[in-house]
N, C-alpha and C positions, 0 to 999 in steps of 0.2 A: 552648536556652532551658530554664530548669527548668521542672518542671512543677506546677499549682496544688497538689498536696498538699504540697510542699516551701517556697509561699512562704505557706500559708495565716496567717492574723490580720496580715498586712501592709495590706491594703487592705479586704476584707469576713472579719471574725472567724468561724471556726469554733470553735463555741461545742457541748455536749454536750448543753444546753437550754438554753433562752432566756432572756436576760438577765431579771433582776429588776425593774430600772428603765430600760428604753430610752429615749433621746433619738427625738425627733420625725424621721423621715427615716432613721433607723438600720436599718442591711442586714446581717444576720451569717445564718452557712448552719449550721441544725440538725443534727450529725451523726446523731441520735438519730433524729430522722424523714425525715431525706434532704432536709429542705425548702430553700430561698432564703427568710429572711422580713424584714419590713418593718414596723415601728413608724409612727404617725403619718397612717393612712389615718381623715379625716375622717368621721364618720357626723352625720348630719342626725335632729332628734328624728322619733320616730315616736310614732302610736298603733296601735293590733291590737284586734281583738275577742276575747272572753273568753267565755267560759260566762255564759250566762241565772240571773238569780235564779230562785229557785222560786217566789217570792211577789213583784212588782211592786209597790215604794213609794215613797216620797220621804221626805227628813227623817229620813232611818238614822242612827243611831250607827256608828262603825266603829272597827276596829284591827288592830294587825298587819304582813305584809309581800307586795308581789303576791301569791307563791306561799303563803303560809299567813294569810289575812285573815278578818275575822269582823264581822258586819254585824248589829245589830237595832233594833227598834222601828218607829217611817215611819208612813205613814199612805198610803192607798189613796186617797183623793181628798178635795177642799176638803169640808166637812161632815160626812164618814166619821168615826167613832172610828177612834182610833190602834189600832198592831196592836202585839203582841208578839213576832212571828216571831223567832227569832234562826239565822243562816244562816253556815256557813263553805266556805269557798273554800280547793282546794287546785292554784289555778292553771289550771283547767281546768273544775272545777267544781263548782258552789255545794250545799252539804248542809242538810238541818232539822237543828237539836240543842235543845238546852234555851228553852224561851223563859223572856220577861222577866217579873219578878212583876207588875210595874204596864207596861200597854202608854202609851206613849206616843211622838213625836216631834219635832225639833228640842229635843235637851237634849245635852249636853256629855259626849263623849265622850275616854277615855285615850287622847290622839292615839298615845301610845310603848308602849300597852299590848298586848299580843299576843293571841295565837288563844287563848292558854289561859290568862290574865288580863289583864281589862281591865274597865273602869269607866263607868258612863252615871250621872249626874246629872241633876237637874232634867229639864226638857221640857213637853209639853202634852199633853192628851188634849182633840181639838176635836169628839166630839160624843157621847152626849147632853150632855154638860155641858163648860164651854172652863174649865181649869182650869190655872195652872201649879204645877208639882209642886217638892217639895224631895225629895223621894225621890233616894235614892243606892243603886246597888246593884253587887257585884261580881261578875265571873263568874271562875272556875273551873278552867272547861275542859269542864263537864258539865253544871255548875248555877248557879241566878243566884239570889245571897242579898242580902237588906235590909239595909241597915250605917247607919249614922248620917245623919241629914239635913242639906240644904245649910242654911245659919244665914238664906237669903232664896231662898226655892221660887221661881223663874222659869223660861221655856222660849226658846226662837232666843237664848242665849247658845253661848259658845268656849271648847272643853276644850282642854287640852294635858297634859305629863304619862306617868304609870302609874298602873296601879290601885293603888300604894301611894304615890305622891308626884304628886297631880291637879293640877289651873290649871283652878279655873270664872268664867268673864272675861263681864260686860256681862248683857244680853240685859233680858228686861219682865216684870214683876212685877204687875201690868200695865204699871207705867208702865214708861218702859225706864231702867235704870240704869246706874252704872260699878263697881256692888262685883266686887270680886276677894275668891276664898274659895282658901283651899288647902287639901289632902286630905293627912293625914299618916298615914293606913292606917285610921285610925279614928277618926278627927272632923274635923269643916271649922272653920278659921279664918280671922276677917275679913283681910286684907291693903291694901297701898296701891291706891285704886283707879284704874280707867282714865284719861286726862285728860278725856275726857267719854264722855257717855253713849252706848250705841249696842248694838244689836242687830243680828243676822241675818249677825256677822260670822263669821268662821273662824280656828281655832285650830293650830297646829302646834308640836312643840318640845316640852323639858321643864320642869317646873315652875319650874327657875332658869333658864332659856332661854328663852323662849317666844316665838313669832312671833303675831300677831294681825293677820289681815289684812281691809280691808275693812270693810262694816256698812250699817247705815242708820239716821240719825237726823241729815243727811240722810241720805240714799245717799252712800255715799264711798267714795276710792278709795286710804288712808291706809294705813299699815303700823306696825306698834308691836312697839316688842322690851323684854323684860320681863329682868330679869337677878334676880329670887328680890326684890327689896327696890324697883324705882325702873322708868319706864316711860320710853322716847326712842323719838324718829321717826324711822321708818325710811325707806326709797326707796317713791315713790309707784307705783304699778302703771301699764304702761305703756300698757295701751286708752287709748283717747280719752274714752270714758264709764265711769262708777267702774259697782259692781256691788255685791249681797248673793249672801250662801248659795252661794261659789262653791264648788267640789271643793278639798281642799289636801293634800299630801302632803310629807312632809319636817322638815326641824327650821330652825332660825335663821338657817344661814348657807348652807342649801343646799334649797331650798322650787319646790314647783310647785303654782301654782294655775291651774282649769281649770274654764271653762262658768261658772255665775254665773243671776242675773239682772239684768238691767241696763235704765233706763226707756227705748229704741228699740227693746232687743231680748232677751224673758225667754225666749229661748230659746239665748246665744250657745255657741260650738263652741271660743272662744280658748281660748289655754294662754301663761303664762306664767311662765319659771323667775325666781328670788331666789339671789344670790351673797353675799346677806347688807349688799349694798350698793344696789345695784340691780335690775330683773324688766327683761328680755329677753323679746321675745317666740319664742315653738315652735311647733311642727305643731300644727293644730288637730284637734278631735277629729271623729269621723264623724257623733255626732249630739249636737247642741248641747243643753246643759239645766241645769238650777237644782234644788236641794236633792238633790244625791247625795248619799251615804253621806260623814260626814266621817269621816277618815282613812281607813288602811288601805292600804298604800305606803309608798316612800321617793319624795325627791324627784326623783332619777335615775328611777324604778320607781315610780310614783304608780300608785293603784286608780281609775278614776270608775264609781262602781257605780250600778245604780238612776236615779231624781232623777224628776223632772217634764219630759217632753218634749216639743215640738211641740203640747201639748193635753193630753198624756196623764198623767196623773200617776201612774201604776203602770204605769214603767219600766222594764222587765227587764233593759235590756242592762249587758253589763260590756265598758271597754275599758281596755285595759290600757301605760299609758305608757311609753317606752322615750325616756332623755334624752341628747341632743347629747353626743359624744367621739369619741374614734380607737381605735382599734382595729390589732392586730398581725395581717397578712394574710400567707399565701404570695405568693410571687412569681414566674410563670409567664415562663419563658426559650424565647426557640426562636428 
């Protein structure tokens, strides 16, 4: 009988390195590492914990990716003034750098924006005085400059975007509104607005993509995809009760949203993925909570930073999301 060197890629291919695109169930033996391996081993989402803020808040700005994210503004508790901290993450763990000229909280951040540019709009400062701001300002990488203001100062609206092409979507004025502004590096313009009004939603996506998920005016549990000109309904989110100010990570056709506030329960731990059709629901998180840091992640690799926890509202923890796939495993023979 020959033997396996002589009949090798008839039945399991001996390959020099591993195929590029493997089929689900596919068995081929690595010459290069000696191994047996296998395409198509199912993985279940997961969360992890992450490195501590420095400074515990709720209602962060954010942007970025797991491994390189960057967080600022929040507020410390119901009637505190807003803070200005601005905080970066290198996976591990969270650093001080440049703070924000005006501090404030819930305003609209460059969901697509990175560690070393990204954008905060609008927001509030709730105490000595409750004030919503039209302030825009851009960072850097070191420093946070004043750039042009929003054309309608509000705060608990939905950024999406970069710090050079934004999406500032909804939120109260006081009152709560549906304008949509867009950021073209150096001034905001009016655009078509939401089809109604609503705040305290979340934003993902970029400026001609954009996902908008959630709100309250009432509470709801709606999805909106924005394509640069025109606004369509998207897949309703799958809890049973809708939610505000949940965590979001991702873009239009591939999104996770996670924790929320919701009226049974303002502290929930859900997570749920978007295929750009549908939410699914994931592994829940370790500690349930409302107004984390928006962005800052992918939807695979979402950030939930900060938020308001169990009572607490200067929240430290960072956990860090890892999304449902397969994975190529060795293959142990004896």
């Amino acid at each position: 009988m020959a033997g396996y060197n002589t009949i090798h890629g008839l039945k399991v291919k001996y390959l020099s390195a591993d195929p590029a695109n493997p089929e689900d169930g596919q068995v081929w033996y690595n010459s290069s590492t000696g191994n047996l391996r296998v395409d198509g081993i199912a993985l279940a989402s997961s969360w992890a914990a992450g490195g501590a803020l420095g400074t515990g808040r709720n209602g962060m700005g954010a942007a970025g990716v797991q491994t390189a994210s960057i967080t600022y503004g929040g507020q410390i508790a119901p009637g505190n003034a807003s803070k200005n901290e601005t905080e970066e993450y290198n996976g591990a763990s969270w650093t001080e750098v440049g703070n924000l000229g005006t501090a404030r909280y819930v305003g609209a951040p460059s969901m697509l924006g990175t560690q070393t540019a990204t954008l905060y709009a609008g927001g509030a400062r709730q105490a000595p005085d409750v004030n919503a701001y039209a302030f825009t300002e851009v960072y850097d990488g070191s420093s946070w400059s004043e750039v042009a203001n929003l054309g309608t100062g509000r705060d608990k609206l939905a950024g999406a975007g970069t710090s050079t092409a934004a999406l500032a979507v909804g939120g109260q004025s006081p009152p709560v509104v549906a304008n949509v502004e867009e950021w073209d590096g150096s001034s905001w313009s009016e655009e078509t607005d939401i089809p109604a009004v609503n705040r305290s939603q979340s934003g993902a996506g970029s400026q001609t993509a954009a996902l908008i998920v959630c709100g309250q005016n009432p509470t709801n549990g709606t999805t909106l995809e924005y394509d640069g000109s025109s606004w369509t309904a998207g897949g309703t989110i799958s809890r049973s009760t809708k939610a505000t100010f949940v965590g979001i990570g991702g873009n239009q056709n591939d999104a996770t949203i996670f924790g929320g506030n919701e009226p049974a329960s303002p502290y929930p731990n859900l997570t749920e993925a978007y295929d750009g059709t549908s939410w699914t629901a994931q592994a829940t998180m370790a500690t349930g909570r409302q107004r984390m840091a928006q962005g800052g992640g992918t939807g695979p690799a979402a950030l939930g930073t900060g938020g308001y926890a169990n009572g607490n509202a200067a929240f430290t923890g960072t956990e860090e999301f890892t999304g449902a796939g397969t994975q190529v495993k060795n293959l142990s023979v004896s």
